[in-house]
N, C-alpha and C positions, 0 to 999 in steps of 0.2 A: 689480901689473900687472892690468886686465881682462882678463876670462876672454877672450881672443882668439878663439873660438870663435865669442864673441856678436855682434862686430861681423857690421857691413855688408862688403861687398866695397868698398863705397867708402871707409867707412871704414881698411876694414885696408888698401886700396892708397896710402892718405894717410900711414898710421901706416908701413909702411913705406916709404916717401920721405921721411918724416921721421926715419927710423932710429930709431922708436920703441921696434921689434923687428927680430930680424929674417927670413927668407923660412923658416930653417931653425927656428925657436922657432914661426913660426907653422904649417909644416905640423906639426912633432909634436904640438901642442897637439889639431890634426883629426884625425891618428894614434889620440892617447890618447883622443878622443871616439868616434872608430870603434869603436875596440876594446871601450870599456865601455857603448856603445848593440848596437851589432849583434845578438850574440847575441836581443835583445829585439823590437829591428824588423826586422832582413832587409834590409837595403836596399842593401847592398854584396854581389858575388858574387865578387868579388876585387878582395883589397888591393894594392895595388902598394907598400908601404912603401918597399924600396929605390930603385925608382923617383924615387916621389917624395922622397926626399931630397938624391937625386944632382940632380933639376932644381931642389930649393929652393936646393942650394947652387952651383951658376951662377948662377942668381936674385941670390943673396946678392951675388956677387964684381962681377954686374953691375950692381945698383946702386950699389954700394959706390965704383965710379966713375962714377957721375952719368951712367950712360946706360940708366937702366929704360924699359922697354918698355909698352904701355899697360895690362899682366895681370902683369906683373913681379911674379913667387915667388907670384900667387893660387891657393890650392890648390881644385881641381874636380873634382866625381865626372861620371862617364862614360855615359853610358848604352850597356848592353849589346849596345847597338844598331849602335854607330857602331865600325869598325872600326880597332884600335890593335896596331901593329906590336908583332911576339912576348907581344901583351897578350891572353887570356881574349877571344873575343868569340863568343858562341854564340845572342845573342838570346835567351837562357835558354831554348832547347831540346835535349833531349835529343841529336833528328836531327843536329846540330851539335859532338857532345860532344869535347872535344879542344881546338878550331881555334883556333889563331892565325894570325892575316893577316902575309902578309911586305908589308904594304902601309899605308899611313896612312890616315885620309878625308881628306877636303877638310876638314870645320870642324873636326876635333879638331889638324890640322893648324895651321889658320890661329890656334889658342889656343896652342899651342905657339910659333909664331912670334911672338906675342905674351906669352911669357915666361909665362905659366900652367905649371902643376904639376897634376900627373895624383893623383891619391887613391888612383883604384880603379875597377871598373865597376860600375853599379848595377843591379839587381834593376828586372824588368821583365816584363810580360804577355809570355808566348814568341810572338815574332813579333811582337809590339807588339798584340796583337790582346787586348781585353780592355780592359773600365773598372772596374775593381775592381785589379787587380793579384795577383790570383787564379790564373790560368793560369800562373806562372814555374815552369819544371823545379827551379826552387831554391827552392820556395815562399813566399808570399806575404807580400806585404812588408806591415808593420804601421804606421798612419795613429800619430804620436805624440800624436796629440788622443785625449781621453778624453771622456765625454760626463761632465754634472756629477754628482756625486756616484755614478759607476758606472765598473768596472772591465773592462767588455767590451773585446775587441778590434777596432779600425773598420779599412775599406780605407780604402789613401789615394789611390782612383783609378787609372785604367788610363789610356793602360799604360802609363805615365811614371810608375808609384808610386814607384819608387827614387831618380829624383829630385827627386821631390816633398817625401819624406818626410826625408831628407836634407838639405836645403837646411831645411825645416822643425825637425829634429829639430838644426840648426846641424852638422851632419856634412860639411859644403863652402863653400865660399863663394857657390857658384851650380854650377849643371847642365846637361849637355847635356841634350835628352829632342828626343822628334819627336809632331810630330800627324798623323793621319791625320783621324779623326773628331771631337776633340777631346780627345787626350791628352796634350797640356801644357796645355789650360788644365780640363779637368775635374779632376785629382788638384793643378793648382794652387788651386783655389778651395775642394778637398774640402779641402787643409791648412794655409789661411792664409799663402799665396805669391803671388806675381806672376808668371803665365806666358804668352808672347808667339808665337805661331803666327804667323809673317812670311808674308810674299805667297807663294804658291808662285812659287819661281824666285828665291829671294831668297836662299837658301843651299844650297848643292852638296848634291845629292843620292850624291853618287860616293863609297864606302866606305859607305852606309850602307845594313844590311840590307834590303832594299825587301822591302815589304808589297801595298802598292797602289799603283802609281808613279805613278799621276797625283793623287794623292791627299796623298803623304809629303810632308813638308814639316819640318825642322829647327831647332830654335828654344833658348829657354831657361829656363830658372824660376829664380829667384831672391828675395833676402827681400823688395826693392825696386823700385819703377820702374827707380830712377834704374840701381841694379844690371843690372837686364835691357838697360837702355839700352846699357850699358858693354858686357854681353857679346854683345850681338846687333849691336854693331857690331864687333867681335874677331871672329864666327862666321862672318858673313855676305860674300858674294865672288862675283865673275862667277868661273867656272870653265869650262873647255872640255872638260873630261871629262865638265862633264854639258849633256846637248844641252837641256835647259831649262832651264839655269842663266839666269838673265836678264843680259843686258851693259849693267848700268847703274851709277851709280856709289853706293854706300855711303854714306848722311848719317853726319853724326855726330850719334847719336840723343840721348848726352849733353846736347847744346849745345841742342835742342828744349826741354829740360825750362824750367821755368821762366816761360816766356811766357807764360802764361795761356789763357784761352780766349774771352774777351771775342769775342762777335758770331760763334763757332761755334754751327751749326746741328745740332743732335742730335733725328735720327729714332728712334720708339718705335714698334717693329712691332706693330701690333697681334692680328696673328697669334700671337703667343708668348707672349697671355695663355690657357694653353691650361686645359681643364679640366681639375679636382681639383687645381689648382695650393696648394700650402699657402702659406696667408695669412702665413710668416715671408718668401717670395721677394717675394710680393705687395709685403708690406711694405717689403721692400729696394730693390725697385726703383722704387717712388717716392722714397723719400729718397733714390737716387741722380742720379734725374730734379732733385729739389729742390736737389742738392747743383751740379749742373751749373746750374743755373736760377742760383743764387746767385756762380756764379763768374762769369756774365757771358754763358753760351750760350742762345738760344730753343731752346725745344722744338715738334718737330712730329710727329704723328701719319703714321706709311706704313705701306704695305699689302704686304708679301710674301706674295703669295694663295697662292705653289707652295710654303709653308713645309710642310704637313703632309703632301706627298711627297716630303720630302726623305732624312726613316729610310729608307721602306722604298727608294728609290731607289740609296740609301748601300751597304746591307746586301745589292744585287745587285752594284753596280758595283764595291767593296771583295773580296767574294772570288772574283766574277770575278777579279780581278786578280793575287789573291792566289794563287788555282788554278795560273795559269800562272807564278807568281813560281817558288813553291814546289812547279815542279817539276822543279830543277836538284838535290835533296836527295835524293841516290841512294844512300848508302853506298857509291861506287865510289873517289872521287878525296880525300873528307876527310871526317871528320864521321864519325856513327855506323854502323858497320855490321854486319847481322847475319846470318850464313850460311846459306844455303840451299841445296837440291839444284840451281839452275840460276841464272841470272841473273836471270829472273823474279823468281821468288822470294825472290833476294837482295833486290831493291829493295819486294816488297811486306813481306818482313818488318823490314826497315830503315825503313823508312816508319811503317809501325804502329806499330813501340814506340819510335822516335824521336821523332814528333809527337804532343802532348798532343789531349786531345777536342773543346777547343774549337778548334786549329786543323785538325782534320781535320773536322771540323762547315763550318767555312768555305770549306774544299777542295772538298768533297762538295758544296757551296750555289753556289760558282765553277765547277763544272765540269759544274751541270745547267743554271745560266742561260746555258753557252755552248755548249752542244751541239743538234745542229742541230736538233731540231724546239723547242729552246724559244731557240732566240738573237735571235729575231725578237721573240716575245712577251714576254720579258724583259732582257736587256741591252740590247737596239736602243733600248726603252723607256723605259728606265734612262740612258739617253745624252741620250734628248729632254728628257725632264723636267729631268735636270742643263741643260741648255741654255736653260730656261725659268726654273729657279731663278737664273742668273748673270743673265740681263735684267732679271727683279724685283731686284736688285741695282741695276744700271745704273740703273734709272728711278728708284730712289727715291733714288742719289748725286746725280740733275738738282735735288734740292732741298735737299740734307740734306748734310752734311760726314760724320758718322759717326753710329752705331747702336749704342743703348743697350739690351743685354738682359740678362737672368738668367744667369750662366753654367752654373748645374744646377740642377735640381728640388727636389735636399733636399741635405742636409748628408751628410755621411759613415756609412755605414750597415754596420754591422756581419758580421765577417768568416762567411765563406760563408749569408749571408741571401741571397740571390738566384744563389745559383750554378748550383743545379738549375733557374734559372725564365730560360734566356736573351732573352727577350722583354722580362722586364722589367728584366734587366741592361742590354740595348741602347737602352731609353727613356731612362738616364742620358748619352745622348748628342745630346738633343732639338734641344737649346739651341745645337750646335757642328756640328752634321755639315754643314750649309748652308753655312758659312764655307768647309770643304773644296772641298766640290762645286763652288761659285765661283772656287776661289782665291786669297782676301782675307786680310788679315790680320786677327786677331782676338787680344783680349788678354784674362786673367781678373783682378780684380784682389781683395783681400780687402775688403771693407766694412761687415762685422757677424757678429755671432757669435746662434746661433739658440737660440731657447729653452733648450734644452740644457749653454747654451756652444757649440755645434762650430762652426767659421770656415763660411761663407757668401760667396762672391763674386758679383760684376757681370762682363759681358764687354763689350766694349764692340768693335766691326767697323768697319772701316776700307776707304776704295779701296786698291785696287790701287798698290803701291808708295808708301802716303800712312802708315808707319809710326810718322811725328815727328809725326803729329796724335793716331793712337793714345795714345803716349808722355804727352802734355801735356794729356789727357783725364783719361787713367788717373790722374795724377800729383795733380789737382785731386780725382777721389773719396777718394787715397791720404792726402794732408794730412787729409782734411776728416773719412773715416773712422777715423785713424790706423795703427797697424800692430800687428797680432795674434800676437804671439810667441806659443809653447806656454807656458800656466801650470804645467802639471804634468808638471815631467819624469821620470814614475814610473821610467824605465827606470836610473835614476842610482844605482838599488840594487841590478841587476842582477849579479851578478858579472861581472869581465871575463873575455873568452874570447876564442878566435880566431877569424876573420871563416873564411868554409865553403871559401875556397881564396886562396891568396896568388901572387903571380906576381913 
């Protein structure tokens, strides 16, 4: 039998309907990958082993009479994010330590109802805050790309590393993750995956740990297009729990693939050929241009003039946001707590050694751009310019169908090189924080691997709720560049161990 590991999700949801295997051979097979990767990369913070065997084997019985479901027995890792009844969800922070939700989210839900199988949760920047995958209280999850002929260890991107690395490392069949800034498609592109940031309002925000609410947004990565296709319409749902759930109806992103792209119009900002750009992206993103040229799309030149206020606009509006999110994290009612002579004290010593530096770094940056003598000069600010960046949007959809850019600056860059330098951690987000700001969907897809070896992708931006055109973009670079499995999978000598907690 193939290592069942290796397939696609499409694959293995073929192979079982065919009864090739079955839902219970296939999660153990993820089991016994977990267990002899983990220790190496980090990217699970809890197993759910019995879990998932009890849903493979439902999975099982209901296939078995010919009524599988569209995710039927596919096994999925979790991101630590999304909240899963009597399951581990802490956001990988300490502030949190304990908690299980007596409550489900909306998309791990709506996978479930779709006969999916739970893994475990994954390792993730705490709070989601972080593009390296560096800030997790359970430390940091390791990129399974190796650069050539060197043994270093890379990030595989924030702060979806967990299921970046995962889906990469074949430890899932696909994964939740969420974007804020761009973290499902920056640690998809750092590890040779496909990850899709939907329209904001395109997936229930409700159970999931909010960072920045106007900002969060719910999504997937996976090996494949056609894969993200499958799970991002399993994910995706109007919801009335959450008041900007959009009430519109769910394509089936599947049934897009395939079409082609003959006589779509693909703009090239010219904004985003930014300096000290290294001539591997350069490079890439002409041959993606050329690859789209060749399948049948014109290219044209537009202007996103408000693109080089988009970070520092980002980097106000985000932990404003985040200031007031995170400040329900009291030690009083769940979560960490640590004692003090008075209540005061309770919550500022629960606070301090529950929250790591980089998110009290962004607590501290949220809570001076909203206080009164700087809310005017800074967030009010930060509001307009997001308002200017969504119209450069708009005007250049009047010509253009979708937008081809770089999805990161460089390749995957070696674990704690930029930790001490958050300035230039936050540049890794150049390419994606615009997409937020607007509320567009945007996709990263793999399309070359950089001098080095290390994977390299394209992003490609989409209007508003025009996700099946993303889909059938992406899907044309994805034939044309083919698909970047890990060559070296060092961790396969690692001894096996047990994953850092089980549930």
């Amino acid at each position: 039998m193939t290592d069942l590991t290796s397939l696609t999700l499409a694959e293995a949801r073929d192979g079982l309907a065919g009864k090739q295997f079955t839902a219970l051979e296939l999660t153990d097979a993820f089991l016994a990958a977990i267990e002899q990767a983990n220790p190496s990369l980090n990217a699970y913070v809890a197993v759910t082993a019995d879990q998932a065997r009890a849903m493979a084997r439902i999975s099982g019985n209901t296939l078995a009479k010919g009524k599988g479901r569209a995710l039927e027995g596919i096994p999925l890792g979790i991101k630590d994010l999304f909240a899963t009844k009597g399951v581990h969800t802490q956001a990988c922070s300490q502030v949190l330590d304990g908690f299980k939700p007596t409550y489900e989210s909306t998309v791990t839900q709506n996978l479930w109802d779709a006969g999916a199988v739970m893994l475990g949760k994954l390792n993730m920047d705490e709070f989601a805050m972080g593009s390296s995958n560096e800030t997790s209280y359970y430390g940091p999850v390791v990129n399974p790309w190796r650069a050539s002929g060197k043994n270093a260890d890379l990030v595989p991107g924030g702060s979806s590393g967990g299921s970046a690395t995962a889906v990469a490392a074949s430890l899932c069949l696909g994964a939740t993750a969420t974007d804020t800034g761009g973290s499902i498609r920056q640690p998809a592109a750092l590890t040779g995956t496909v990850g899709i940031k939907p329209t904001y309002g395109r997936c229930s925000r409700w159970g999931v740990v909010a960072f920045a609410s106007s900002l969060d947004q719910a999504g997937p990565i996976a090996k494949t297009v056609r894969d993200a296709a499958i799970l991002l319409k399993a994910m995706a749902s109007h919801d009335p729990k959450d008041t900007t759930s959009a009430d519109l109806p769910v394509p089936d992103y599947e049934a897009a693939l395939g079409k082609g792209i003959k006589g779509l119009k693909v703009g090239v900002p010219k904004e985003y050929r930014i300096d000290g750009m290294p001539a591997e992206i350069e490079k890439l993103w002409q041959q993606g241009i050329d690859w789209l040229k060749a399948a049948g799309a014109t290219i044209h030149e537009v202007s996103l003039p408000h693109t080089k206020l988009a970070l520092p606009a980002y980097y106000i509006v985000a932990p404003a946001e985040a200031s007031s999110n995170l400040a329900r994290y009291d030690g009083m009612r769940y979560g960490l707590r640590v004692p003090g002579k008075d209540l005061i004290e309770t919550y500022e010593k629960s606070r301090a050694q529950g929250f790591g530096k980089e998110v009290k770094r962004r607590i501290i940056i949220g809570t001076y751009v909203l206080s009164a003598g700087y809310y005017d000069a800074y967030y009010l600010q930060a509001q307009k310019v997001r308002t200017l960046i969504k119209r450069d949007f708009d005007e250049a959809y009047q010509k253009v169908d979708v937008l081809l850019t770089p999805a990161t600056p460089n390749a995957a860059f070696p674990l704690r090189s930029m930790s001490n330098d958050p300035i230039q951690m936050y540049l890794n987000d150049i390419f994606t924080v615009t997409v937020n700001m607007a509320g567009l969907p945007g996709i990263a897809v793999p399309a070359g691997l950089a001098p080095d070896g290390l994977p390299l992708g394209l992003q490609l931006i989409g209007k508003a709720f025009d996700e099946e055109t993303l889909f059938r973009a992406a899907e044309v670079i994805e034939q044309a560049a083919g698909r970047f499995p890990v060559s070296n999978r060092w961790w396969t000598g690692a001894a096996p161990g047990k994953s850092r907690k089980t549930s």
